[in-house]
N, C-alpha and C positions, 0 to 999 in steps of 0.2 A: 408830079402834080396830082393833088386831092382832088376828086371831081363832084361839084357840090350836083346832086340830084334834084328835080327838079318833080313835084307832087302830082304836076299834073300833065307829067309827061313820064309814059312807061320805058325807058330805056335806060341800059347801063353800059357806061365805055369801056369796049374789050378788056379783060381781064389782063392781058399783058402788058395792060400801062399802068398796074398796081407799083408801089412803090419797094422799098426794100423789104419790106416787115409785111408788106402784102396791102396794104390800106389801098383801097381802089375810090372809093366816095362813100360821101358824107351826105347825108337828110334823105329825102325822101317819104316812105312811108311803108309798113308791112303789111299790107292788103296781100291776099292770095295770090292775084295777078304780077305781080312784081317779088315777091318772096320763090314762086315755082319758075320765074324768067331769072333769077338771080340763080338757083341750082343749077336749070340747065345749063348755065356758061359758068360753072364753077364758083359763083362768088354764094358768101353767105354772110347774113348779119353776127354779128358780133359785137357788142359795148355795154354800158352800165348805168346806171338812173341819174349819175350827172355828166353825161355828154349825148350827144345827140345820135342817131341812127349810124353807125358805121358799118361799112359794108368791106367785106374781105375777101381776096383770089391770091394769095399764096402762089410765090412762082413755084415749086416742090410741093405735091403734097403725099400724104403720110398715107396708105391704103392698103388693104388686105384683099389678096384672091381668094377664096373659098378653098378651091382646091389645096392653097398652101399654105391653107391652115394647120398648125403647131398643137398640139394635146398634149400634154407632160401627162409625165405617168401615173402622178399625184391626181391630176385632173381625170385622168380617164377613172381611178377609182372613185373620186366625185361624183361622177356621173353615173358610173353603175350600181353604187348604193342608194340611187334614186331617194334622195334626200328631201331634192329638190321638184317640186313642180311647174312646170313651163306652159305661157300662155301666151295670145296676141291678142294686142287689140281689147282688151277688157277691161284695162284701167288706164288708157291714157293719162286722162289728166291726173291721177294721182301719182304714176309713174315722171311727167314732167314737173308735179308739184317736188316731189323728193328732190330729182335733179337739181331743183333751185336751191335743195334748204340744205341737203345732207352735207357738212362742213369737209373739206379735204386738205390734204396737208398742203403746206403753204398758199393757201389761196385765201383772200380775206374778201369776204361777201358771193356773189352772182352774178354771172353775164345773164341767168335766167331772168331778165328782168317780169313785171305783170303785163307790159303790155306783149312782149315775147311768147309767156306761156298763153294770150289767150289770140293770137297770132298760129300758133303751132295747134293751137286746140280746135279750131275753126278749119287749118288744113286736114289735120286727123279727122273731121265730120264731112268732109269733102273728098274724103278717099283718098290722101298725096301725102300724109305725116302716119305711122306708126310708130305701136309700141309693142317689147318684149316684156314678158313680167315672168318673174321669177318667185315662185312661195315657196313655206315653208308650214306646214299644213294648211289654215285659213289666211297667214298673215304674209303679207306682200313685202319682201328681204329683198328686194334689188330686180334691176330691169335697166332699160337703154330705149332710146325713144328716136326718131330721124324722119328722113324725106325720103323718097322713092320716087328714084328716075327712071324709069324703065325696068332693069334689071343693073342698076348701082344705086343704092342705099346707103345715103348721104347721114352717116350718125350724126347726130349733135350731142351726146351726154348720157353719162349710165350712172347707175348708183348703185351700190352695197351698202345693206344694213348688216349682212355677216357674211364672211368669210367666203372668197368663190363664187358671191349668188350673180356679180357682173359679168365674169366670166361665163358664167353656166348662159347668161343670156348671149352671148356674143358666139357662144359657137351655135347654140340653138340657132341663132340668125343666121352663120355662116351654113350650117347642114341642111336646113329644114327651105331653104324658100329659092331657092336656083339662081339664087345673085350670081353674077358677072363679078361684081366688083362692090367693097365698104367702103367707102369714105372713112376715114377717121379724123381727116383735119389737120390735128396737133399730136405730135409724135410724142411718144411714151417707152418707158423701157420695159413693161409688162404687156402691152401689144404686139412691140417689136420681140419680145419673144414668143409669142403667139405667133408670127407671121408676116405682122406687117412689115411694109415697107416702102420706101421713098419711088417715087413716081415725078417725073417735069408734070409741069400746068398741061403743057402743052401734048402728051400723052394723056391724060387726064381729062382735056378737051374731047381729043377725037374719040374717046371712049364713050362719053356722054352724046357726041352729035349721032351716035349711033342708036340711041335707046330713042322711044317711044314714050313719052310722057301722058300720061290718064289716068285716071282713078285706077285704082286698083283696091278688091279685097283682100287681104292680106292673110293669107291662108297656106300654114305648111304644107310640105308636099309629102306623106305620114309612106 
């Protein structure tokens, strides 16, 4: 059963009565209040400019510990040739603007839909959405942008303009800022060689009931 949301009433039905594919409900609206109560119980928006609000909790989901985090060896000389330079928090929205536009293999269009990016852009100036950015002298090559629950950083989307700059953001995220725990969602075979890996909802949950939800500045720990 789809459980149609109701705008003027802040509540969403436990995630465990999502459906096979994860669809939990439909409408609603992405105000901050309802977007950082949808993280804490695992659900997140998800859909496209012709259908309406859907919201999703995934029985399984897909997630990386820091600790078991993966570096090939290719990737540590990456990093040591310091190529690249890493930041937070300094370009938002151009970092979720790319997420929208940069094209990927078999995918046609954007779940990043306008009203999305200015939804996640309003939580990033409220202290609850980050971003990682990645350069390569002045010009901005890749980054990954999400939520923060306590100490699990809920990703929603990265982007490479060259080669590695995603990468470079997702371990900077994994080393630099004492996460517990990434979200990553939607499982992948370049993650999962990275580290991630398959978690129940239900492990997933009680991870979250643990964290402390509040602004935060978003500040590695050098």
């Amino acid at each position: 059963m789809i459980f149609q949301l109701d705008e003027n009433e802040l509540v969403f039905p436990h995630p465990s009565l999502a459906d096979e594919d994860g669809l939990l409900a439909v409408g609603g609206d992405l105000r901050t209040e309802r977007l950082l109560l949808a993280y804490e119980n695992a659900i997140f928006p998800w859909y496209s400019e012709d259908t309406p609000i859907l919201w999703y909790a995934p029985h399984d989901r897909f997630v990386l510990y820091p600790q078991r985090l993966k570096i090939s060896k290719s990737m540590q000389q990456v990093l040591r040739s310091r190529k690249f330079r890493v930041s937070c928090d300094t370009a938002f929205d151009r970092v979720i603007q790319y997420c929208a536009s940069v094209s990927r293999k078999d995918q046609d269009g954007t779940w990043i839909v306008d009203d999305m990016q200015q939804a996640y852009s309003k939580l990033h100036r409220e202290g609850f959405a980050h971003s990682i950015e990645v350069w390569q002298g002045e010009e901005l090559v890749g980054g990954l942008y999400g939520v923060q629950v306590g100490k699990v950083f809920c990703g929603e989307s990265m982007f490479s303009l060259v080669s590695n700059a995603s990468k470079v953001a997702l371990i900077f995220l994994a080393q630099r800022f004492g996460l517990e725990l990434i979200d990553c969602q939607i499982p992948s075979e370049h993650l999962e060689r990275m580290g991630a890996e398959t978690i129940s909802q239900k492990e997933y949950l009680h991870i979250l009931e643990q964290q402390e939800n509040q602004p935060y500045a978003f500040q590695a720990a050098l």
